[in-house]
C-alpha positions as CSV (number, residue, x, y, z in Angstrom):
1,X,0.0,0.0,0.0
2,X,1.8,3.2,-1.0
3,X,1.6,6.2,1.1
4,X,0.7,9.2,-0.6
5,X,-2.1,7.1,-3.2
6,X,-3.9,5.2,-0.3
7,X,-4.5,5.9,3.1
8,X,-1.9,4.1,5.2
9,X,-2.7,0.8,6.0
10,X,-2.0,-1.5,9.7
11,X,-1.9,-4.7,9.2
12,X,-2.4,-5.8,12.8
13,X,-2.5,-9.2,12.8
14,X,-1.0,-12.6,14.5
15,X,0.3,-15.1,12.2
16,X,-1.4,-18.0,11.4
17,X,-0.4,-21.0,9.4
18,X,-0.4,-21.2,5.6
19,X,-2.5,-24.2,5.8
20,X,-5.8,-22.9,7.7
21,X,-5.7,-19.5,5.7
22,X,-5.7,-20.7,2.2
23,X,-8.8,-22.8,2.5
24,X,-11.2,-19.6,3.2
25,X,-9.1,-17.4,0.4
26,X,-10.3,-16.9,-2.8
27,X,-7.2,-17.2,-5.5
28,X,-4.8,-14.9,-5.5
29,X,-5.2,-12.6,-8.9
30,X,-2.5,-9.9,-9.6
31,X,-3.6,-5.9,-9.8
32,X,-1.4,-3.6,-11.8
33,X,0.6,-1.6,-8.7
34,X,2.7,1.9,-9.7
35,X,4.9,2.7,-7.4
36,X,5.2,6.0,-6.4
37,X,8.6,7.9,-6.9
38,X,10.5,9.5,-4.4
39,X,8.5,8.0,-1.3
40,X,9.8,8.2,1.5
41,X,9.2,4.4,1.7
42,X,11.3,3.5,-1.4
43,X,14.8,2.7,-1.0
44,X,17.4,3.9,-3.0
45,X,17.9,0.8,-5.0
46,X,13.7,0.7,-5.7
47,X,13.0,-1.9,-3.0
48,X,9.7,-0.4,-0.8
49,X,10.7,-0.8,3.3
50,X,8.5,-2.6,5.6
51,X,8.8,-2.1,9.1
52,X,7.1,-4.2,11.4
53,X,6.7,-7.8,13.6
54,X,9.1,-10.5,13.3
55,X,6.1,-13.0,14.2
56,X,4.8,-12.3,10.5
57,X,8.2,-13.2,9.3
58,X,7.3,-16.0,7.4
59,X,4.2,-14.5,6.2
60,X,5.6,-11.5,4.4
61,X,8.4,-13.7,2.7
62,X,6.3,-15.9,0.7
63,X,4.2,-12.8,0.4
64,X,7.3,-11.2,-1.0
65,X,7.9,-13.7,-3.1
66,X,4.4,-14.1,-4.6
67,X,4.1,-10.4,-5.1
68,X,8.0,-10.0,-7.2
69,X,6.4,-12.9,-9.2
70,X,3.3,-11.3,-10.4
71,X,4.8,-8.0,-10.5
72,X,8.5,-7.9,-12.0
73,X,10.4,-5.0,-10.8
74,X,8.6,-4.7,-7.8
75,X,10.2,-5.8,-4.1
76,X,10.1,-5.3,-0.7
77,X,12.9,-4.9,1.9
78,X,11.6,-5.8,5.3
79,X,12.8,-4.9,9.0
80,X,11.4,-6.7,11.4
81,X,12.1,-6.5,14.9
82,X,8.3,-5.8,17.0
83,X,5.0,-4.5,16.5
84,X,6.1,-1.7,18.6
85,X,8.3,-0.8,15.8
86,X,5.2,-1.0,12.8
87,X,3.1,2.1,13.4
88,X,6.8,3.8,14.6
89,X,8.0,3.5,11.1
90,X,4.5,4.3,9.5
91,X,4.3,7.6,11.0
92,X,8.4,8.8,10.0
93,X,7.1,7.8,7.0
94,X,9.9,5.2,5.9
95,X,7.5,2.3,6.2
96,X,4.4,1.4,3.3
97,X,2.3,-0.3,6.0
98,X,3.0,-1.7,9.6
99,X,2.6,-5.8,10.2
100,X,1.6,-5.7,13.6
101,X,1.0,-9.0,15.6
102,X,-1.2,-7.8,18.1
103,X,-3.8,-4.9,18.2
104,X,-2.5,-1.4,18.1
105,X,-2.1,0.6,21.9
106,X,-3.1,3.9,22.4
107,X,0.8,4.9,22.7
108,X,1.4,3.5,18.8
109,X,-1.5,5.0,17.6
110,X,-1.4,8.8,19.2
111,X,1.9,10.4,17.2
112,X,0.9,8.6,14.2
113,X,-2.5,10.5,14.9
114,X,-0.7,14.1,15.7
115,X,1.1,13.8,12.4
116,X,-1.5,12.5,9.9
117,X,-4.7,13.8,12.1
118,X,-6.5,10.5,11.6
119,X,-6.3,7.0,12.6
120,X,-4.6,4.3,10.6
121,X,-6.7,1.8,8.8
122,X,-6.2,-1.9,10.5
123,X,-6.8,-5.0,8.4
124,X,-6.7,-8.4,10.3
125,X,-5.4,-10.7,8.5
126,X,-5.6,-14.1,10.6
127,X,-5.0,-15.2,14.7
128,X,-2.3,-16.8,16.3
129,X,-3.8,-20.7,17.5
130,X,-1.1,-22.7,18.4
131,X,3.0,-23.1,19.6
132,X,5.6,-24.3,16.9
133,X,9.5,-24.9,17.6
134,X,11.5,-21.8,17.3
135,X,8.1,-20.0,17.4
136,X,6.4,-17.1,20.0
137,X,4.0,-18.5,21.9
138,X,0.6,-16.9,21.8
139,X,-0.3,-14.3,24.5
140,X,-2.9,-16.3,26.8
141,X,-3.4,-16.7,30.8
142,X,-3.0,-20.1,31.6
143,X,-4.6,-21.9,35.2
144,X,-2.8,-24.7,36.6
145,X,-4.1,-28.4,35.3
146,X,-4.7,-28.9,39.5
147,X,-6.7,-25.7,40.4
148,X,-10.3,-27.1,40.8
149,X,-11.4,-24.0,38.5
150,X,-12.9,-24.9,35.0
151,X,-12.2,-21.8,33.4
152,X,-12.5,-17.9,33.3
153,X,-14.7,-15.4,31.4
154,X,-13.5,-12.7,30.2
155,X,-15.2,-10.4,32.8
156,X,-13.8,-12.6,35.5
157,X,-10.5,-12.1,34.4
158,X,-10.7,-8.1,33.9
159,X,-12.2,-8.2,37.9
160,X,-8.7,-10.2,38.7
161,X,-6.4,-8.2,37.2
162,X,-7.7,-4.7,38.2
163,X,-9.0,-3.2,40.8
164,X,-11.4,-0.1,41.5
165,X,-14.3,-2.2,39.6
166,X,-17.7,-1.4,40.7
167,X,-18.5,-5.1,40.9
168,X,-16.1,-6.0,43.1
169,X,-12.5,-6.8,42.9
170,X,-11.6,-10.6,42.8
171,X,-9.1,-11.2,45.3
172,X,-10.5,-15.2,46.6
173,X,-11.0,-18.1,44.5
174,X,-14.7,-18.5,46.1
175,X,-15.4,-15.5,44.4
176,X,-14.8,-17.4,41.0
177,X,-17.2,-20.6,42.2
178,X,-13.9,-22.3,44.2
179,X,-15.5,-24.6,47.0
180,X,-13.9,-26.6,49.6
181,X,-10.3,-25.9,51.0
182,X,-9.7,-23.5,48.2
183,X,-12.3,-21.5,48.8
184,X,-11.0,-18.6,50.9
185,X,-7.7,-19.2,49.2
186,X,-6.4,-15.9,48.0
187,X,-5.6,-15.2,44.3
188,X,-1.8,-14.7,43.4
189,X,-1.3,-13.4,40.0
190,X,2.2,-13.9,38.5
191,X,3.0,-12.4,34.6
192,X,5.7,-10.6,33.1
193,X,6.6,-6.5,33.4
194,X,4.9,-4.4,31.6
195,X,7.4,-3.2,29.7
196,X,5.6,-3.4,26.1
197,X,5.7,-6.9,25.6
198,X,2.6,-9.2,26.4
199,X,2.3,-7.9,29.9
200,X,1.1,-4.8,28.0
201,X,-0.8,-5.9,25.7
202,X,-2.9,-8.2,28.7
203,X,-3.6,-4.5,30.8
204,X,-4.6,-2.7,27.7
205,X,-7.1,-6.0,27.2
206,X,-8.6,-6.1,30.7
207,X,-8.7,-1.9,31.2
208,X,-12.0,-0.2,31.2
209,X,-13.2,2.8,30.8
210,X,-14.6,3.5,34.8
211,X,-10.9,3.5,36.1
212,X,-10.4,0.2,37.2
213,X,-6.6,0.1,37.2
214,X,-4.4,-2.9,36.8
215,X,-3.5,-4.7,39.8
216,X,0.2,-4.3,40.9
Protein backbone atom coordinates (compact mmCIF):
# COMPACT_ATOMS: atom_id res chain seq x y z
CA UNK A 1 0.00 0.00 0.00
CA UNK A 2 1.80 3.19 -1.04
CA UNK A 3 1.61 6.22 1.13
CA UNK A 4 0.66 9.17 -0.58
CA UNK A 5 -2.12 7.07 -3.15
CA UNK A 6 -3.95 5.19 -0.30
CA UNK A 7 -4.51 5.95 3.09
CA UNK A 8 -1.94 4.09 5.23
CA UNK A 9 -2.67 0.76 6.04
CA UNK A 10 -1.96 -1.46 9.65
CA UNK A 11 -1.88 -4.67 9.15
CA UNK A 12 -2.43 -5.75 12.76
CA UNK A 13 -2.46 -9.22 12.78
CA UNK A 14 -0.95 -12.57 14.49
CA UNK A 15 0.26 -15.10 12.18
CA UNK A 16 -1.36 -18.04 11.39
CA UNK A 17 -0.41 -20.99 9.44
CA UNK A 18 -0.37 -21.17 5.63
CA UNK A 19 -2.53 -24.18 5.82
CA UNK A 20 -5.83 -22.93 7.74
CA UNK A 21 -5.74 -19.50 5.68
CA UNK A 22 -5.70 -20.71 2.25
CA UNK A 23 -8.80 -22.79 2.45
CA UNK A 24 -11.17 -19.61 3.18
CA UNK A 25 -9.09 -17.37 0.45
CA UNK A 26 -10.31 -16.87 -2.80
CA UNK A 27 -7.24 -17.18 -5.49
CA UNK A 28 -4.77 -14.95 -5.55
CA UNK A 29 -5.19 -12.58 -8.95
CA UNK A 30 -2.46 -9.94 -9.56
CA UNK A 31 -3.57 -5.92 -9.84
CA UNK A 32 -1.36 -3.62 -11.81
CA UNK A 33 0.61 -1.59 -8.72
CA UNK A 34 2.71 1.94 -9.68
CA UNK A 35 4.95 2.70 -7.39
CA UNK A 36 5.20 5.98 -6.44
CA UNK A 37 8.58 7.91 -6.90
CA UNK A 38 10.51 9.53 -4.39
CA UNK A 39 8.51 7.97 -1.32
CA UNK A 40 9.78 8.21 1.52
CA UNK A 41 9.18 4.36 1.68
CA UNK A 42 11.33 3.52 -1.37
CA UNK A 43 14.79 2.66 -1.01
CA UNK A 44 17.45 3.92 -3.01
CA UNK A 45 17.86 0.80 -5.05
CA UNK A 46 13.74 0.72 -5.69
CA UNK A 47 12.99 -1.85 -3.03
CA UNK A 48 9.69 -0.42 -0.77
CA UNK A 49 10.73 -0.80 3.32
CA UNK A 50 8.49 -2.56 5.58
CA UNK A 51 8.77 -2.15 9.12
CA UNK A 52 7.13 -4.22 11.40
CA UNK A 53 6.67 -7.79 13.57
CA UNK A 54 9.07 -10.49 13.34
CA UNK A 55 6.15 -13.04 14.24
CA UNK A 56 4.78 -12.26 10.54
CA UNK A 57 8.18 -13.23 9.28
CA UNK A 58 7.34 -16.05 7.35
CA UNK A 59 4.19 -14.49 6.19
CA UNK A 60 5.56 -11.49 4.39
CA UNK A 61 8.39 -13.72 2.70
CA UNK A 62 6.33 -15.85 0.68
CA UNK A 63 4.17 -12.84 0.37
CA UNK A 64 7.27 -11.18 -1.04
CA UNK A 65 7.85 -13.74 -3.11
CA UNK A 66 4.42 -14.14 -4.61
CA UNK A 67 4.13 -10.45 -5.15
CA UNK A 68 7.97 -9.98 -7.18
CA UNK A 69 6.43 -12.94 -9.23
CA UNK A 70 3.29 -11.29 -10.38
CA UNK A 71 4.84 -7.97 -10.48
CA UNK A 72 8.46 -7.92 -11.97
CA UNK A 73 10.40 -4.99 -10.77
CA UNK A 74 8.63 -4.73 -7.84
CA UNK A 75 10.23 -5.78 -4.13
CA UNK A 76 10.13 -5.25 -0.66
CA UNK A 77 12.90 -4.90 1.91
CA UNK A 78 11.57 -5.82 5.30
CA UNK A 79 12.85 -4.93 9.01
CA UNK A 80 11.38 -6.73 11.36
CA UNK A 81 12.05 -6.47 14.93
CA UNK A 82 8.30 -5.84 17.03
CA UNK A 83 5.03 -4.50 16.49
CA UNK A 84 6.10 -1.72 18.62
CA UNK A 85 8.32 -0.80 15.77
CA UNK A 86 5.24 -0.96 12.83
CA UNK A 87 3.14 2.09 13.45
CA UNK A 88 6.77 3.85 14.57
CA UNK A 89 7.99 3.50 11.06
CA UNK A 90 4.51 4.27 9.51
CA UNK A 91 4.33 7.63 11.05
CA UNK A 92 8.44 8.78 9.99
CA UNK A 93 7.07 7.85 6.99
CA UNK A 94 9.91 5.25 5.91
CA UNK A 95 7.46 2.27 6.18
CA UNK A 96 4.43 1.36 3.32
CA UNK A 97 2.33 -0.34 6.03
CA UNK A 98 3.04 -1.72 9.58
CA UNK A 99 2.63 -5.82 10.19
CA UNK A 100 1.64 -5.72 13.57
CA UNK A 101 1.02 -8.95 15.58
CA UNK A 102 -1.20 -7.77 18.09
CA UNK A 103 -3.81 -4.86 18.17
CA UNK A 104 -2.53 -1.35 18.13
CA UNK A 105 -2.08 0.56 21.88
CA UNK A 106 -3.10 3.86 22.43
CA UNK A 107 0.79 4.89 22.69
CA UNK A 108 1.35 3.49 18.81
CA UNK A 109 -1.48 4.97 17.56
CA UNK A 110 -1.41 8.83 19.23
CA UNK A 111 1.95 10.37 17.15
CA UNK A 112 0.94 8.58 14.20
CA UNK A 113 -2.48 10.47 14.90
CA UNK A 114 -0.71 14.13 15.69
CA UNK A 115 1.09 13.80 12.39
CA UNK A 116 -1.54 12.48 9.85
CA UNK A 117 -4.74 13.81 12.13
CA UNK A 118 -6.52 10.50 11.63
CA UNK A 119 -6.27 7.00 12.60
CA UNK A 120 -4.55 4.28 10.56
CA UNK A 121 -6.65 1.78 8.85
CA UNK A 122 -6.21 -1.86 10.49
CA UNK A 123 -6.77 -5.05 8.43
CA UNK A 124 -6.74 -8.37 10.25
CA UNK A 125 -5.40 -10.72 8.48
CA UNK A 126 -5.56 -14.11 10.58
CA UNK A 127 -4.99 -15.19 14.66
CA UNK A 128 -2.32 -16.80 16.32
CA UNK A 129 -3.78 -20.65 17.53
CA UNK A 130 -1.09 -22.70 18.42
CA UNK A 131 2.96 -23.13 19.63
CA UNK A 132 5.63 -24.30 16.93
CA UNK A 133 9.46 -24.93 17.63
CA UNK A 134 11.46 -21.77 17.35
CA UNK A 135 8.12 -20.03 17.35
CA UNK A 136 6.42 -17.08 20.00
CA UNK A 137 3.96 -18.55 21.92
CA UNK A 138 0.65 -16.87 21.76
CA UNK A 139 -0.33 -14.33 24.55
CA UNK A 140 -2.93 -16.32 26.77
CA UNK A 141 -3.42 -16.69 30.85
CA UNK A 142 -3.02 -20.08 31.62
CA UNK A 143 -4.60 -21.92 35.21
CA UNK A 144 -2.77 -24.69 36.57
CA UNK A 145 -4.06 -28.43 35.25
CA UNK A 146 -4.69 -28.88 39.47
CA UNK A 147 -6.73 -25.68 40.43
CA UNK A 148 -10.30 -27.08 40.84
CA UNK A 149 -11.37 -23.95 38.50
CA UNK A 150 -12.88 -24.91 34.96
CA UNK A 151 -12.19 -21.77 33.41
CA UNK A 152 -12.50 -17.92 33.33
CA UNK A 153 -14.66 -15.40 31.36
CA UNK A 154 -13.47 -12.65 30.21
CA UNK A 155 -15.19 -10.41 32.82
CA UNK A 156 -13.78 -12.62 35.47
CA UNK A 157 -10.47 -12.09 34.40
CA UNK A 158 -10.67 -8.10 33.94
CA UNK A 159 -12.17 -8.22 37.88
CA UNK A 160 -8.74 -10.23 38.69
CA UNK A 161 -6.42 -8.16 37.25
CA UNK A 162 -7.69 -4.68 38.23
CA UNK A 163 -8.98 -3.21 40.83
CA UNK A 164 -11.37 -0.12 41.55
CA UNK A 165 -14.28 -2.18 39.65
CA UNK A 166 -17.74 -1.45 40.67
CA UNK A 167 -18.54 -5.11 40.87
CA UNK A 168 -16.10 -6.00 43.15
CA UNK A 169 -12.45 -6.76 42.88
CA UNK A 170 -11.57 -10.62 42.76
CA UNK A 171 -9.13 -11.25 45.32
CA UNK A 172 -10.46 -15.18 46.57
CA UNK A 173 -11.02 -18.07 44.52
CA UNK A 174 -14.66 -18.54 46.11
CA UNK A 175 -15.41 -15.45 44.40
CA UNK A 176 -14.81 -17.44 41.00
CA UNK A 177 -17.19 -20.63 42.21
CA UNK A 178 -13.91 -22.30 44.18
CA UNK A 179 -15.55 -24.61 47.02
CA UNK A 180 -13.86 -26.64 49.57
CA UNK A 181 -10.27 -25.94 50.96
CA UNK A 182 -9.67 -23.46 48.16
CA UNK A 183 -12.32 -21.46 48.76
CA UNK A 184 -10.96 -18.60 50.95
CA UNK A 185 -7.68 -19.20 49.22
CA UNK A 186 -6.37 -15.94 48.04
CA UNK A 187 -5.56 -15.23 44.33
CA UNK A 188 -1.79 -14.68 43.44
CA UNK A 189 -1.31 -13.44 40.01
CA UNK A 190 2.23 -13.88 38.51
CA UNK A 191 2.97 -12.39 34.63
CA UNK A 192 5.73 -10.61 33.08
CA UNK A 193 6.58 -6.48 33.38
CA UNK A 194 4.92 -4.37 31.59
CA UNK A 195 7.41 -3.16 29.70
CA UNK A 196 5.61 -3.37 26.06
CA UNK A 197 5.70 -6.90 25.57
CA UNK A 198 2.57 -9.23 26.41
CA UNK A 199 2.29 -7.86 29.92
CA UNK A 200 1.11 -4.76 28.03
CA UNK A 201 -0.82 -5.94 25.65
CA UNK A 202 -2.93 -8.21 28.72
CA UNK A 203 -3.56 -4.48 30.80
CA UNK A 204 -4.62 -2.73 27.69
CA UNK A 205 -7.07 -6.01 27.16
CA UNK A 206 -8.58 -6.07 30.70
CA UNK A 207 -8.73 -1.92 31.19
CA UNK A 208 -11.96 -0.23 31.18
CA UNK A 209 -13.24 2.83 30.78
CA UNK A 210 -14.62 3.49 34.76
CA UNK A 211 -10.92 3.50 36.08
CA UNK A 212 -10.37 0.15 37.23
CA UNK A 213 -6.63 0.12 37.15
CA UNK A 214 -4.37 -2.95 36.85
CA UNK A 215 -3.54 -4.71 39.79
CA UNK A 216 0.16 -4.29 40.90
Amino acid sequence: MMRDRLAPLLLAAACATHAALAADLETYSPRPVEIAQGASYVRPDGAVYIVGNDGMEEVLEEWNALFAKTHPGVRFEMLLKGSSTGIAGLTAGVSAFAPMGREAWGTDVSGFREVYGFQPFDIHIGYDGFVRPKHKNPPAVYVNARNPLAGLTLEELRRVFTNGNPEGDVTRWQQLGVKGEWAKRAVHLYGQHDDGGAATSLRTAVRTANGAGIRP
